[in-house]
C-alpha positions in Angstrom: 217.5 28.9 159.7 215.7 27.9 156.1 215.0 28.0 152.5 217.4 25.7 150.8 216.7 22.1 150.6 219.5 19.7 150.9 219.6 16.8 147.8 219.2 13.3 148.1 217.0 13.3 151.6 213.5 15.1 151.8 214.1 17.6 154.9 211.6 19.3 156.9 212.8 23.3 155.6 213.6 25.9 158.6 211.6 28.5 159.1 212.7 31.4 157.3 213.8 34.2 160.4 214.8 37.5 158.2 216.0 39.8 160.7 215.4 43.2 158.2 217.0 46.5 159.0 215.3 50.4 159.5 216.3 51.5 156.3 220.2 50.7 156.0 219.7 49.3 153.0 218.8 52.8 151.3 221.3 53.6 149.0 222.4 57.9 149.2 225.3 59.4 147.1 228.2 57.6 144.6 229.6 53.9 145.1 232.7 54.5 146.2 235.4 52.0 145.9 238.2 51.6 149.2 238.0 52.8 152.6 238.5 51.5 155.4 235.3 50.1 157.7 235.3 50.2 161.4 233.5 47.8 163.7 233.0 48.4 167.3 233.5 45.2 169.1 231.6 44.6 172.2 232.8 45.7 175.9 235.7 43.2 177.3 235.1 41.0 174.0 237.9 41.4 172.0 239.6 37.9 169.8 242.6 36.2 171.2 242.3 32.7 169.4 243.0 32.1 165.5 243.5 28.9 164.9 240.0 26.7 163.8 240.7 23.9 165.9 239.0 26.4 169.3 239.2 24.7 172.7 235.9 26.0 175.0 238.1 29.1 176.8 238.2 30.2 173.4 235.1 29.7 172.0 233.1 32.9 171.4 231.5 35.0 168.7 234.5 37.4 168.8 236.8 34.7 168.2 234.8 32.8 165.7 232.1 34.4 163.7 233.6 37.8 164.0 237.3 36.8 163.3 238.4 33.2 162.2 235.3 32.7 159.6 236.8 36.1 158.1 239.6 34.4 157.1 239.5 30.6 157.6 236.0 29.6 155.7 234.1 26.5 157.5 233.5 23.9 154.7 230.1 24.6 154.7 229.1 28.3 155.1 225.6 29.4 156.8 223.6 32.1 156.7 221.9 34.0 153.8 219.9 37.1 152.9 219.1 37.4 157.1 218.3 33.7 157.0 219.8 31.0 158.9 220.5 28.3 155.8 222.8 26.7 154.2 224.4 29.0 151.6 225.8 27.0 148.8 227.2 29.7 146.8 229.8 30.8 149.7 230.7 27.1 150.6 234.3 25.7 149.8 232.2 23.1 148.6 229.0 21.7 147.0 226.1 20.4 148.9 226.6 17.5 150.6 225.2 14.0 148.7 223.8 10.9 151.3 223.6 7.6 149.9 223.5 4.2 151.6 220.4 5.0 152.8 221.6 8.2 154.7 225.0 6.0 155.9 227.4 7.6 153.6 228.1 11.2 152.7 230.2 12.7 149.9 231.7 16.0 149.6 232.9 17.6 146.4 235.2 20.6 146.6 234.6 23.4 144.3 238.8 23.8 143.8 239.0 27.2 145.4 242.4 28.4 146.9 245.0 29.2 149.6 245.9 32.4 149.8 249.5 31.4 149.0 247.9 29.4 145.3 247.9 26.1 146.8 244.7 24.3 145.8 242.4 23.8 149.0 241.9 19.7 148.3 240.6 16.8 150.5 244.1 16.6 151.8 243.0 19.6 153.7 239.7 18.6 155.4 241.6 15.3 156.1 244.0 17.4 158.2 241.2 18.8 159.8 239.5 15.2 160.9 242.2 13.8 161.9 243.3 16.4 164.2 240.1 16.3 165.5 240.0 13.1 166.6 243.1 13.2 168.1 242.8 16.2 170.1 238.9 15.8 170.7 239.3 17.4 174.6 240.2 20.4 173.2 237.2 20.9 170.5 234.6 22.9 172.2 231.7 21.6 169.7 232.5 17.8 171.0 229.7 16.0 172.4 230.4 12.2 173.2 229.9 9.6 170.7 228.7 12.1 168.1 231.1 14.1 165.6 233.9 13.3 165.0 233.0 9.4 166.6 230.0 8.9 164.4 233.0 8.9 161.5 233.6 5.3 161.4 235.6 5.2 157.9 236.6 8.1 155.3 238.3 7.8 151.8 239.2 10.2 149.8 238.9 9.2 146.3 240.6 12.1 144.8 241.6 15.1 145.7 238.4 16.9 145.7 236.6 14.8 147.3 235.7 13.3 150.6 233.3 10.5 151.5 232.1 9.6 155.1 230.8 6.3 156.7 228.7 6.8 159.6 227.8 4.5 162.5 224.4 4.8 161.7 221.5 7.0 159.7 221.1 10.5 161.1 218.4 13.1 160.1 220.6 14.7 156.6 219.3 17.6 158.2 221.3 17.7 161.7 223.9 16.1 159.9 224.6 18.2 157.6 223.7 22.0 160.3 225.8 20.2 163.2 228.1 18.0 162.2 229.6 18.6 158.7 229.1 22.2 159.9 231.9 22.1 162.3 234.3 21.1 159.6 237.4 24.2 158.6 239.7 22.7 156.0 243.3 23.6 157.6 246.1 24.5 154.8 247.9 21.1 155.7 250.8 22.3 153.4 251.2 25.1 156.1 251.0 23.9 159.1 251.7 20.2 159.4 255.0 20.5 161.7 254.9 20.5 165.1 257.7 23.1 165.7 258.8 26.0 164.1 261.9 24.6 162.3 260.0 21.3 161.6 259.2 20.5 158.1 255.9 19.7 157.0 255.0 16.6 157.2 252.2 14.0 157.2 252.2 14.0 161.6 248.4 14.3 161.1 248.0 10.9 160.5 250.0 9.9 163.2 247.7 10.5 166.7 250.3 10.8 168.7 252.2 13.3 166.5 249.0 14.9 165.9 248.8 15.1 169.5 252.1 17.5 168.6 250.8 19.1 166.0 248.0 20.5 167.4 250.4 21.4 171.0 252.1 23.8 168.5 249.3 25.5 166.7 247.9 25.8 170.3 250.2 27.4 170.9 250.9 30.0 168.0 247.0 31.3 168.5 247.7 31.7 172.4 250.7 34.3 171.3 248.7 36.8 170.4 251.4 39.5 170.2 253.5 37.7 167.2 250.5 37.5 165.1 251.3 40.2 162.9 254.8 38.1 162.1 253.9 34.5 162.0 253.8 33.2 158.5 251.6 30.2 160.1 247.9 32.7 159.6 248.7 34.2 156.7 247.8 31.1 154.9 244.0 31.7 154.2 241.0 30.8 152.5 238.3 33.7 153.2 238.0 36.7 151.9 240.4 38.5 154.1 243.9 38.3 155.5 245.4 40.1 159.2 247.3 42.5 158.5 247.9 43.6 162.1 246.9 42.9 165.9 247.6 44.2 169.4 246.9 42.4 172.4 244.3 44.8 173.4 242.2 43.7 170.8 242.7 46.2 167.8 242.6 44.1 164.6 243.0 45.3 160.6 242.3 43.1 157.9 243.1 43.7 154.1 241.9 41.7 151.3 242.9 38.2 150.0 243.4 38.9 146.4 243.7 35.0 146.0 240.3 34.6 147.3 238.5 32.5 145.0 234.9 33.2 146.3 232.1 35.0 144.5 232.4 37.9 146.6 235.5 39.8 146.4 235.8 43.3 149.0 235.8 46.4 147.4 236.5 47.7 150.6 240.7 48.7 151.3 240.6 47.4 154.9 238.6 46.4 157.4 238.9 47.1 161.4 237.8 46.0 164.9 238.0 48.5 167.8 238.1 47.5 171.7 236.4 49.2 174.1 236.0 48.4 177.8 232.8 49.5 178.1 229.7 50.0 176.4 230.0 53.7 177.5 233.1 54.1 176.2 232.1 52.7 172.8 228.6 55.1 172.7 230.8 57.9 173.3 232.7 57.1 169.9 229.7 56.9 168.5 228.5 60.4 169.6 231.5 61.2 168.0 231.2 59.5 165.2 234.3 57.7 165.3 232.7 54.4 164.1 231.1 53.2 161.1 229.2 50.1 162.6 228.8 50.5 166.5 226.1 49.7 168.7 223.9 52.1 171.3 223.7 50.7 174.5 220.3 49.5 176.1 220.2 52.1 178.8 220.9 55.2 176.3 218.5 53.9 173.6 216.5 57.0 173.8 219.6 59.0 172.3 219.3 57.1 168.6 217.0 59.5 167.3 219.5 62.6 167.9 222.2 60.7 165.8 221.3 61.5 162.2 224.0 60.3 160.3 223.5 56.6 162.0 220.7 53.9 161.3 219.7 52.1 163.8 219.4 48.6 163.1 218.4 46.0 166.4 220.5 42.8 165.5 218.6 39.7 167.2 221.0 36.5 167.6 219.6 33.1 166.7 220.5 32.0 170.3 219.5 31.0 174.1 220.7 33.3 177.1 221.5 31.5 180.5 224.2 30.9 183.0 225.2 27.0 184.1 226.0 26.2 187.8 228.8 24.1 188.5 227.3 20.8 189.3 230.6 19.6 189.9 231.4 21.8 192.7 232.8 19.9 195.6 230.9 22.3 198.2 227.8 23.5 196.3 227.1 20.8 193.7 225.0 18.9 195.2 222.7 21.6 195.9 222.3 22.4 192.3 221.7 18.7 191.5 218.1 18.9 193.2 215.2 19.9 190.7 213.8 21.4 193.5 216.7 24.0 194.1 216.8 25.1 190.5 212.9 25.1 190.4 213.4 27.4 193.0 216.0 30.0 191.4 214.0 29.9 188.2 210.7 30.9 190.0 212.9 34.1 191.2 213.8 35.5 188.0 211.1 38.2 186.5 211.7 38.0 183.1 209.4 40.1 181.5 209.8 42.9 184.1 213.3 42.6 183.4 213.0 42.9 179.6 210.9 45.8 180.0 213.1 48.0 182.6 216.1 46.7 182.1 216.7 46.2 178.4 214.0 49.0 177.5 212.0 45.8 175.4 214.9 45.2 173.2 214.9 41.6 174.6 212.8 38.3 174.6 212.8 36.2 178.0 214.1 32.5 177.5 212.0 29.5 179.2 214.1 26.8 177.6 217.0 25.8 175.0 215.6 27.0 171.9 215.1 30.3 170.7 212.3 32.1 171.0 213.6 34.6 168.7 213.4 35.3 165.6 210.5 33.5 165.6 210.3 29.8 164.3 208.6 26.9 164.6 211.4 24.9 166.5 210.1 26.5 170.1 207.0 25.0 171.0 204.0 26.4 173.1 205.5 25.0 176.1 208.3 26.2 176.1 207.2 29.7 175.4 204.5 29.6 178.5 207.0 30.2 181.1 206.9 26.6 183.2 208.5 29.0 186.2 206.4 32.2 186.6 208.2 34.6 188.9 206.7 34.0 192.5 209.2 34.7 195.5 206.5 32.4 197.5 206.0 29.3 195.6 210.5 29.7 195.8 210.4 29.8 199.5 207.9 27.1 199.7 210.0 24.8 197.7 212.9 25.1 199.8 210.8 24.6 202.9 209.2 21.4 201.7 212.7 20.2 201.1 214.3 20.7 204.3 215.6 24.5 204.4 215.5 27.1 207.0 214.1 30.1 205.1 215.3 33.0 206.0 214.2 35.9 203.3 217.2 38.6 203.1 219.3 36.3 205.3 220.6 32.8 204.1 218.6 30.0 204.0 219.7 27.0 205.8 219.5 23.0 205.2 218.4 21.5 208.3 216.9 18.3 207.2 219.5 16.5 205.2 218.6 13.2 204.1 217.2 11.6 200.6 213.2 11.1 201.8 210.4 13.2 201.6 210.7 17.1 203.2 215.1 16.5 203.8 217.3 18.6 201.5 218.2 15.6 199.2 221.6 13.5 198.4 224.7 14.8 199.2 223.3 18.4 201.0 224.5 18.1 204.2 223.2 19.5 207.5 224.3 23.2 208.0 224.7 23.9 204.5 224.3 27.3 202.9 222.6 28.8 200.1 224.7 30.6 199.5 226.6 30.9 196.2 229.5 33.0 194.2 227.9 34.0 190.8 230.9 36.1 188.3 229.4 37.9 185.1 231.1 39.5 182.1 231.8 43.5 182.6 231.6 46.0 180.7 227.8 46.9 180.0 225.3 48.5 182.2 222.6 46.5 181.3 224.6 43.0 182.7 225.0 44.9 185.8 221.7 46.1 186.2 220.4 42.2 185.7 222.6 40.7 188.1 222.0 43.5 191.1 218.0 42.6 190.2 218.6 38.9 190.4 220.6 39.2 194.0 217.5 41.5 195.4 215.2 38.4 194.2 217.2 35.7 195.0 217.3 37.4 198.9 213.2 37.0 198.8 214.3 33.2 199.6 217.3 33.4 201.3 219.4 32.7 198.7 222.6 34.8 198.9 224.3 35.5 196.0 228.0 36.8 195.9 228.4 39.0 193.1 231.7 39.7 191.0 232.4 40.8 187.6 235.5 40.2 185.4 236.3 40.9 181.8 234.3 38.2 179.2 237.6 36.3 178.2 237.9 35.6 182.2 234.7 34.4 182.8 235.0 31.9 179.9 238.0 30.7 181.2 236.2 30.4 184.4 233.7 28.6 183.2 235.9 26.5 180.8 239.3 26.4 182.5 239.3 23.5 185.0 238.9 24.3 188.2 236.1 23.0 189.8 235.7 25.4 192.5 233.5 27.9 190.6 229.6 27.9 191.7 227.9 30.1 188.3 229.5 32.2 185.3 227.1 34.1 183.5 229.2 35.4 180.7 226.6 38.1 179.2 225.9 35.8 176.2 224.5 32.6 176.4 225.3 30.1 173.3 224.6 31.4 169.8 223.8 28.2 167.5 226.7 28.0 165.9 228.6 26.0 164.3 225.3 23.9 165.7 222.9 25.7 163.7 220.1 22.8 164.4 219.3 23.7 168.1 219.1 20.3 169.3 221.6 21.3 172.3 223.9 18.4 171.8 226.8 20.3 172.8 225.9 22.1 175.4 223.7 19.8 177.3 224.4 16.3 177.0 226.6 14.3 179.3 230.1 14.9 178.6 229.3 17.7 175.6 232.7 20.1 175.2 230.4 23.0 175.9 228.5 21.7 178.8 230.1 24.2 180.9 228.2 23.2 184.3 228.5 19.4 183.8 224.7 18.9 183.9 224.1 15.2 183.3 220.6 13.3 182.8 219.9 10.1 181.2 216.7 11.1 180.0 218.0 14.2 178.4 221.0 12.3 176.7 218.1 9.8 175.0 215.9 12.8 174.1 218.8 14.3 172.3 219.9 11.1 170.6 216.4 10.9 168.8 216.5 15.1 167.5 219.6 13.5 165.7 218.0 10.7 164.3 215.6 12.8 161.8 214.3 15.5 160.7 211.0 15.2 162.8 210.0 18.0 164.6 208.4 15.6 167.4 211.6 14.8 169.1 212.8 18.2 169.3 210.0 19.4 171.1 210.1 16.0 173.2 213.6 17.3 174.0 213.0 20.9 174.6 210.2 20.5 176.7 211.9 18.4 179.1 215.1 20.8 179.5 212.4 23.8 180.0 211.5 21.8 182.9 214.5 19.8 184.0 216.7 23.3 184.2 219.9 22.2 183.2 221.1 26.2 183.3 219.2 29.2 184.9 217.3 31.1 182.0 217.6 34.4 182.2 216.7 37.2 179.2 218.1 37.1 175.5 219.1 40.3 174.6 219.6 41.5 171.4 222.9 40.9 170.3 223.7 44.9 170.2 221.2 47.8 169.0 223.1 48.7 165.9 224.1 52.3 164.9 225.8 52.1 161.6 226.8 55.1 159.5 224.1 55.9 156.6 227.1 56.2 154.1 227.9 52.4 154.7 226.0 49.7 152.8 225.5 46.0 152.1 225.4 45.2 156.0 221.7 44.3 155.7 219.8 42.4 157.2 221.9 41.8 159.6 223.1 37.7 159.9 221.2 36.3 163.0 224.1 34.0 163.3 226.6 37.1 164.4 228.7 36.4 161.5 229.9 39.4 159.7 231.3 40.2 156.1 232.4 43.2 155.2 233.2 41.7 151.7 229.9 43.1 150.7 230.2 46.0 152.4 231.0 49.4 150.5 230.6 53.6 151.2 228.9 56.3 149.4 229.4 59.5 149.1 226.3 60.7 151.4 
């Protein structure tokens, strides 16, 4: 993510990653005005959560990037021209102004619109912050003692602006891509009640009422079937309002005419398609019953026989792994010892993998930065593979630590104990490796990884029970409480967003809302403390390197998001945003 500068604080600027398409930009025939764009969304993956305020069950690309941000705008919008930045123009408000020394912040609204006419003011992102403190379990961004915590004071002097205290100085530049990032005004005017035939009121700044507030709106989003009829989300501030969706995942959106943006659609409507699998979806393509789907890996060969579609790879600003459950009360301890997960990691042939499996429309992932695009935020350790595939040196490592190896079989702790050569704290005599590992359904290519990952987890003994369930499920079994799980690999790993500085703050620290497996490690928690602290590179690769050998997660292979086929009489989609985001407010059709 990087060209613009933010004011008042020299920054280090991200690398530029332009993500540029195979000719989709070519222009063929008359701009037309109208139509009606349809988007294919990926297998299993369709939104069921609208309002902002996203608990982690919830919190995916098709929920957020792909569906909220359409018509709910973040305060501060990113991603430009294929670039992950800040993009000033399509922000709610200006760019953000430290003083104090870097201790206080000030936002300025630009005085932009509800839908309904009501002025978006500081009222609004108020709502927002205090809802988010009161409710901070349910905020899947939350990491401890970071936003909102760091918040020590606001005012709001008028009512376009908002000014921060924080606890201490931070780096402008994580401030401002992690934390004022997670900021969505809320129309307060609209949906301060905490009931349907409550009147609005000012509960917000009561925490417990807020508490009430937020059990309602909770609520509302959950019911996805009365969306069509709930006056509550057709108060908006992006370009586009619902118009109608089914449970299964169809959605239509029209045009906000009070949108007060720069970009206005041209387009009549636009609309999201479910599909179950990616076959299913190809074979609308075939058809040509889609104007932006995707090809799936294992038919990639086909794209050159579909002449009225570009293809267009769209690579994800993002990390691809799956978390055990260190807080499972049978197999957690296992996954606490380095040794273990050293072990796993050495069983996982990446490149192979990204060659046969995902036909090179992939990048392997040694650690919790992206690789890709490229960028100067992954450093060379991290991209030399600390965990070569090598069935032996995995077999070794359990031996040396107390297992029974028993390749194709399941290896077997007989040494329990905490010294040298025993299995380590909390593994107990007789235990098994063996482990239950669900994955999102739906595409070949997910299937294919997990079968090769069982064959080469067996080369050690390690069994691994495989089942597969739709995407929402495996979130929710990652997300949803119980703490009998053992490892969800939900087919995406963690796209860096609304975290657009990869620092990994909420997905790895102690206690982080997205920190799905519970991993916990004081030396980690310091290292990421000091990527927040400024906008030295040093400490991020201080912090990366010791993730891409500590092994928080098992890496696996970052795919590209989806191989995109789009129809060659649809423009403006291009480059393609490497934050998923779409915006089919540029969008427009020609007439060939």
């Amino acid at each position: 993510m990087r060209t613009t500068g933010l004011r008042a604080v020299t920054i280090l600027p991200m690398v530029a990653l332009v993500l540029a398409a195979c000719g989709g930009g070519t222009s063929g025939g008359q701009r037309l005005t109208g139509g009606t764009a349809t988007f294919a969304e990926l297998p299993d993956a369709k939104p069921n959560y609208i309002f902002p305020l996203t608990s982690g069950g919830y919190f995916s690309v098709a929920n957020l990037s792909q569906f909220q941000f359409l018509m709910f705008r973040p305060l501060y919008w990113f991603g430009q021209d294929g670039k992950v930045a800040l993009n000033s123009s399509l922000s709610l408000a200006n760019e953000p102004v430290y003083t104090d020394g870097g201790k206080t912040v000030t936002m300025k609204l630009k005085g932009w619109n509800w839908s309904d006419g009501t002025k978006i003011t500081s009222r609004d992102i108020e709502f927002w912050m205090n809802m988010l403190k009161a409710n901070i379990g349910s905020w899947a961004a939350y990491s401890p003692k970071e936003f909102p915590d760091n918040v020590v004071a606001m005012t709001f002097p008028d009512d376009q602006t908002a000014v921060f205290t924080l606890d201490k100085v931070y780096g402008s530049y994580f401030f401002t891509y992690n934390e004022l990032s997670q900021i969505t005004p809320m129309p307060q005017h609209a949906w301060d009640k905490t009931s349907d035939s409550s009147p609005i009121g000012d509960y917000d700044r009561d925490p417990k009422k807020a508490v009430q507030v937020y059990k309602y709106l909770d609520g509302q989003s959950k019911s996805v079937g009365t969306y069509n009829t709930n006056p509550l989300w057709q108060v908006v501030s992006g370009p586009w309002k619902l118009k109608s969706m089914s449970t299964d995942g169809h959605v239509a959106l029209v045009p906000n005419p009070g949108y007060s943006g720069p970009v206005k659609p041209t387009l009549a409507e636009f609309d999201e398609q479910p599909y179950t699998t990616d076959t299913a979806e190809f074979n609308v393509v075939h058809a040509g019953g889609v104007d932006y789907g995707y090809i799936p890996n294992q038919d990639v060969d086909q794209k050159a026989s579909l002449k009225n579609y570009t293809f267009a790879p769209w690579i994800g600003w993002s990390i691809t792994y799956f978390p055990e459950n260190f807080g499972n009360p049978k197999n957690g301890a296992i996954y606490k010892q380095l040794y273990f997960r050293q072990a796993m990691q050495h069983l996982i042939d990446q490149p192979t993998m990204v060659k046969n499996i995902f036909k090179g429309y992939a990048s392997p992932d040694y650690g919790p930065v992206p690789i890709q695009p490229d960028n100067n935020y992954a450093d060379a350790f991290e991209r030399s593979n600390p965990y070569p595939y090598d069935p032996d040196a995995a077999a070794k490592l359990l031996k040396d630590n107390g297992w029974a190896v028993n390749p194709g079989g399941v290896s077997t702790c007989t040494s329990p104990g905490t010294g040298p050569g025993q299995c380590g704290e909390g593994v107990k005599a007789g235990a098994k490796a063996s482990f239950n590992l669900q994955y999102a359904s739906g595409q070949v290519v997910v299937d294919q990884e997990m079968q090769v990952l069982k064959t080469a987890f067996s080369k050690a003994g390690i069994e691994i029970n495989l089942s597969s369930a739709p995407f929402d499920t495996v979130i929710s079994t990652a997300f949803g409480g119980n703490p009998n799980w053992d490892m969800a690999n939900w087919g995406g790993g963690w796209i860096f967003a609304p975290d657009y500085y990869p620092t990994g703050d909420e997905i790895f620290s102690t206690g982080a809302g997205s920190n799905a497996g519970l991993y916990s490690d004081a030396t980690n928690d310091a290292n990421t403390v000091a990527t927040t602290e400024s906008n030295d590179l040093k400490s991020l690769y201080t912090y990366e390197d010791f993730l891409a050998k500590d092994l928080p997660v098992v890496w696996i292979p970052v795919a590209n998001a989806q191989l995109s086929m789009v129809k060659k009489t649809l423009h403006g989609w291009d480059p393609q945003d490497p934050l998923l985001q779409l915006n089919p407010e540029n969008w427009y059709f020609t007439s060939s």
